[in-house]
ChimeraX commands (.cxc) that place a marker at each C-alpha (Angstrom):
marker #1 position 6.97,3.22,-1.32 radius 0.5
marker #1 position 9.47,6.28,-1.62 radius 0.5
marker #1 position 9.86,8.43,-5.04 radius 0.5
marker #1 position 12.01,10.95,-5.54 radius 0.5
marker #1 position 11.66,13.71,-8.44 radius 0.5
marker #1 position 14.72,14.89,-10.75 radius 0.5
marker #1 position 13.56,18.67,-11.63 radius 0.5
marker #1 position 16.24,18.83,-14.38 radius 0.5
marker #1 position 13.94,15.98,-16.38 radius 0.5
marker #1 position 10.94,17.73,-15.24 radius 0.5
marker #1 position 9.53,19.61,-18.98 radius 0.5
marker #1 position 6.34,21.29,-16.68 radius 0.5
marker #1 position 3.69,19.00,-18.16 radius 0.5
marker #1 position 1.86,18.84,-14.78 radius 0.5
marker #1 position 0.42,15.07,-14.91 radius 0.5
marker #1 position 2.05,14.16,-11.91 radius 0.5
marker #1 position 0.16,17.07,-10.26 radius 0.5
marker #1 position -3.09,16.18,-11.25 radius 0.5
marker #1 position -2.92,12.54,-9.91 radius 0.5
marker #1 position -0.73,13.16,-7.01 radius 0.5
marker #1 position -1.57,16.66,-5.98 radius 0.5
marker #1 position -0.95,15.72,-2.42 radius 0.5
marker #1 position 2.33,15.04,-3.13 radius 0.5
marker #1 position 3.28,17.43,-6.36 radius 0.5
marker #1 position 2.96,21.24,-6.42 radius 0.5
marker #1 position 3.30,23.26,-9.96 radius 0.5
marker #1 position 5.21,26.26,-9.80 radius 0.5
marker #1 position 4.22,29.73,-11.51 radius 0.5
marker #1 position 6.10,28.03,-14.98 radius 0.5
marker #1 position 4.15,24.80,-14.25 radius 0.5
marker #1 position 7.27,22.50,-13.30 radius 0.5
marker #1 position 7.05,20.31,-10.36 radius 0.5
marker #1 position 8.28,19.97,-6.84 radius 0.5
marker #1 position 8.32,17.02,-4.23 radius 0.5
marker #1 position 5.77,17.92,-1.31 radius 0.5
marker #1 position 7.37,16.44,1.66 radius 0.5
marker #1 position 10.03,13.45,1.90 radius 0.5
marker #1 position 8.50,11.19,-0.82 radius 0.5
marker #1 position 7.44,8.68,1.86 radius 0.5
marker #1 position 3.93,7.54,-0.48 radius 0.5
marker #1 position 0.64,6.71,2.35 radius 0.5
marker #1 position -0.04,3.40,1.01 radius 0.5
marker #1 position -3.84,5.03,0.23 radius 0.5
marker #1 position -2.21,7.27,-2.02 radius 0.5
marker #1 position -0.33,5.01,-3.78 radius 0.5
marker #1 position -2.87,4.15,-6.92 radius 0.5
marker #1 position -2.12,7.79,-7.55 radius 0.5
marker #1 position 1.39,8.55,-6.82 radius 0.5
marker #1 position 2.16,5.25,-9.40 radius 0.5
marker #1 position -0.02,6.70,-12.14 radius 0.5
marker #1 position 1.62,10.12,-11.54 radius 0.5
marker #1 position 4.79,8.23,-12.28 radius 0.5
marker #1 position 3.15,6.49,-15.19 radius 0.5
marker #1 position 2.47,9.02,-16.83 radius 0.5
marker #1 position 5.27,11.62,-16.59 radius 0.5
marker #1 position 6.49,11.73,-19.80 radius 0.5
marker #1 position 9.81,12.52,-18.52 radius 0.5
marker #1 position 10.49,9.90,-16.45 radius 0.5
marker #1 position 11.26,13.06,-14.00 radius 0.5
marker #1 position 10.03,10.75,-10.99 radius 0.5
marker #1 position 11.65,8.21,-9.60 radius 0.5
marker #1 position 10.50,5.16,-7.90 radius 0.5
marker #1 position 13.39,4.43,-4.71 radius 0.5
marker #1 position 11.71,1.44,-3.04 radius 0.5
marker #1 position 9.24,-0.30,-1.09 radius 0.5
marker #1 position 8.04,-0.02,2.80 radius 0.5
marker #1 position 10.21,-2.61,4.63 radius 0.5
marker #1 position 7.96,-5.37,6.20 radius 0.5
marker link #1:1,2 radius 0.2
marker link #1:2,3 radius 0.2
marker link #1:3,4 radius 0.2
marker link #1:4,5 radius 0.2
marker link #1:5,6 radius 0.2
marker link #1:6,7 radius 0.2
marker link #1:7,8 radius 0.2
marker link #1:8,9 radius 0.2
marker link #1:9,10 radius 0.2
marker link #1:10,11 radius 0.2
marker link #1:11,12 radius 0.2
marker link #1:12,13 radius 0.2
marker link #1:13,14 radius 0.2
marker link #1:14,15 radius 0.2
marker link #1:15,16 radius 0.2
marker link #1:16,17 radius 0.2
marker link #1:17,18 radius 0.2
marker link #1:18,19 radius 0.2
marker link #1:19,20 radius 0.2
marker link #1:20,21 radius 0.2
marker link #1:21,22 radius 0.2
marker link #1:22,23 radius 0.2
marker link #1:23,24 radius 0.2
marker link #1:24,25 radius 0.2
marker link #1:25,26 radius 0.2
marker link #1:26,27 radius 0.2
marker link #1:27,28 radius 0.2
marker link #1:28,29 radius 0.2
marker link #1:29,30 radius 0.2
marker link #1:30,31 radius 0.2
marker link #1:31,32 radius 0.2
marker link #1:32,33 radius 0.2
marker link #1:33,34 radius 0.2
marker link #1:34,35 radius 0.2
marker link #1:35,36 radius 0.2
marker link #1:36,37 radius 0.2
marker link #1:37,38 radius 0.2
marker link #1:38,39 radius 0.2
marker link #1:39,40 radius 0.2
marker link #1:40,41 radius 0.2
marker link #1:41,42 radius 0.2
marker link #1:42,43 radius 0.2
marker link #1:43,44 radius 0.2
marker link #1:44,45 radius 0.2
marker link #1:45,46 radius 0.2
marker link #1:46,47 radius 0.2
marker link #1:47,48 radius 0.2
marker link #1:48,49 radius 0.2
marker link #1:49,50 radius 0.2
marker link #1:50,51 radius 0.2
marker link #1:51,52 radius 0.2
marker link #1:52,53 radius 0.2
marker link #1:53,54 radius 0.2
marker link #1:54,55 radius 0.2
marker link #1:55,56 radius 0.2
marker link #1:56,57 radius 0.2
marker link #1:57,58 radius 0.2
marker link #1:58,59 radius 0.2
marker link #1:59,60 radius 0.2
marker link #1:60,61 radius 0.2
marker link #1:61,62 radius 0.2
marker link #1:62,63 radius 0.2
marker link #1:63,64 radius 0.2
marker link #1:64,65 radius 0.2
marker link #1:65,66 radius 0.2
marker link #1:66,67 radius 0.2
marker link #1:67,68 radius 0.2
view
């Protein structure tokens, strides 16, 4: 799975950071950033999906799956 994150939709409520924190950073005003190229380890997955869940933003994006 690849995600992406729009920072213009992110309002700094720091969810995705708390599920994901491998993969979301907060900055000093608590809005997120993408860690790395949003390439999701299939064991962090269960995470990374409630991250997006629960952003009440919809600031991350889901782009697609691993090809088989």
């Amino acid at each position: 799975m690849k995600i992406r994150l729009d920072r213009t939709l992110c309002d700094g409520f720091g969810a995705c950071a708390a599920h994901a924190p491998g993969y979301f950073s907060l900055d000093d005003w608590g809005y997120a950033s993408l860690e790395g190229d949003g390439v999701v380890d299939p064991a962090d997955r269960d995470g990374v999906l409630r991250a997006l869940f629960d952003c009440p933003a919809h600031a991350i994006i889901r782009m697609s799956e691993p090809e088989s």
